[in-house]
C-alpha positions in Angstrom: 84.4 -35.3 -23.6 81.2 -36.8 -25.4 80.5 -39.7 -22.7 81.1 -36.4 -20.0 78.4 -34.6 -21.8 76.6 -37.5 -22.0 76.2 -37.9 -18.7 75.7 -34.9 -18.0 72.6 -34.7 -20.2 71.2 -37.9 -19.1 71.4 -36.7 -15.5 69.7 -33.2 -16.2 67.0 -35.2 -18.4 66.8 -37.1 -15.8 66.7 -34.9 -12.8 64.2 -32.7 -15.0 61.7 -35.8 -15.3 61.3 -36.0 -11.8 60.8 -32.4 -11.0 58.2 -32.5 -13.3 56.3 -35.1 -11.7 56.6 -35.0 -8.5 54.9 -30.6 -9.4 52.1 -32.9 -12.0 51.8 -35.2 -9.2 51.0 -32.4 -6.6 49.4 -29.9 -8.7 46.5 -29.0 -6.4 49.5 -28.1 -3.7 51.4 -26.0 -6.2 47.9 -24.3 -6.6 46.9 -23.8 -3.3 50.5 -22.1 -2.2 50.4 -19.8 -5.3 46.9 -18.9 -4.3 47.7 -18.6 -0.8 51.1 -16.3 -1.9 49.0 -14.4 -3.9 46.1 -13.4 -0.7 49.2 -13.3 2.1 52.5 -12.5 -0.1 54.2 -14.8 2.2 53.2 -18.3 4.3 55.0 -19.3 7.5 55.6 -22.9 8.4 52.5 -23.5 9.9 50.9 -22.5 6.7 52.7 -24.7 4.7 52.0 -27.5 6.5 48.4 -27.0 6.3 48.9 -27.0 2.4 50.9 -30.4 2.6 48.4 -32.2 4.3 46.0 -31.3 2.5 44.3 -28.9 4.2 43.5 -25.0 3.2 46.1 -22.7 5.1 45.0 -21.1 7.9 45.3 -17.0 7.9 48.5 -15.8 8.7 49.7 -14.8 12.4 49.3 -11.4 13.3 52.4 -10.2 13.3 53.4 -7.3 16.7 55.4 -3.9 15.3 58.0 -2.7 18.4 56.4 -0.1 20.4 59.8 2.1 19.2 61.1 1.4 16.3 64.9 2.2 15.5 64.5 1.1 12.1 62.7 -0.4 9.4 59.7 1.1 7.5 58.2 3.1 10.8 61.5 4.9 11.4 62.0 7.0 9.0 64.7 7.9 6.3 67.4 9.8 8.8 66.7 6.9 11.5 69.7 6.2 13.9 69.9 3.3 16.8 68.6 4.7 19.9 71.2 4.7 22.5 71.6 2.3 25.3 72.1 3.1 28.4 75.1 2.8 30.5 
């Protein structure tokens, strides 16, 4: 049981070490995204990638809200499907 919780340790401690570098090693990354999560709340793909090359991240894509909405935040607290036709 001690050489299993041995391991075990040595492969958190392990495991741990590297997470921790690889975030030291790409702190102005980390930075960037938080500051970027903070101004959008959320970063598409596209975004991302800006931050991994090192680039600042572009604005995010205008996102388009259905002309009729059935549900969501638009629709209402009583909103039901709208019906399809036959």
């Amino acid at each position: 049981m001690q050489k299993v919780d041995q391991e075990i340790k040595r492969i958190i401690d392990e495991q741990y070490a590297l997470a921790r570098k690889l975030i030291e090693d790409n702190r102005a990354k980390v930075e960037a995204m938080a500051q970027a999560l903070l101004e959008w709340e959320t970063l598409d793909t596209d975004q991302i990638e800006d931050v991994m090359q090192g680039r600042l991240p572009r604005p995010p894509k205008p996102t388009s809200t259905p002309a009729n909405p059935t549900f969501g935040p638009d629709a209402g607290p009583d909103a039901k499907p709208a019906a399809t036709p036959a």
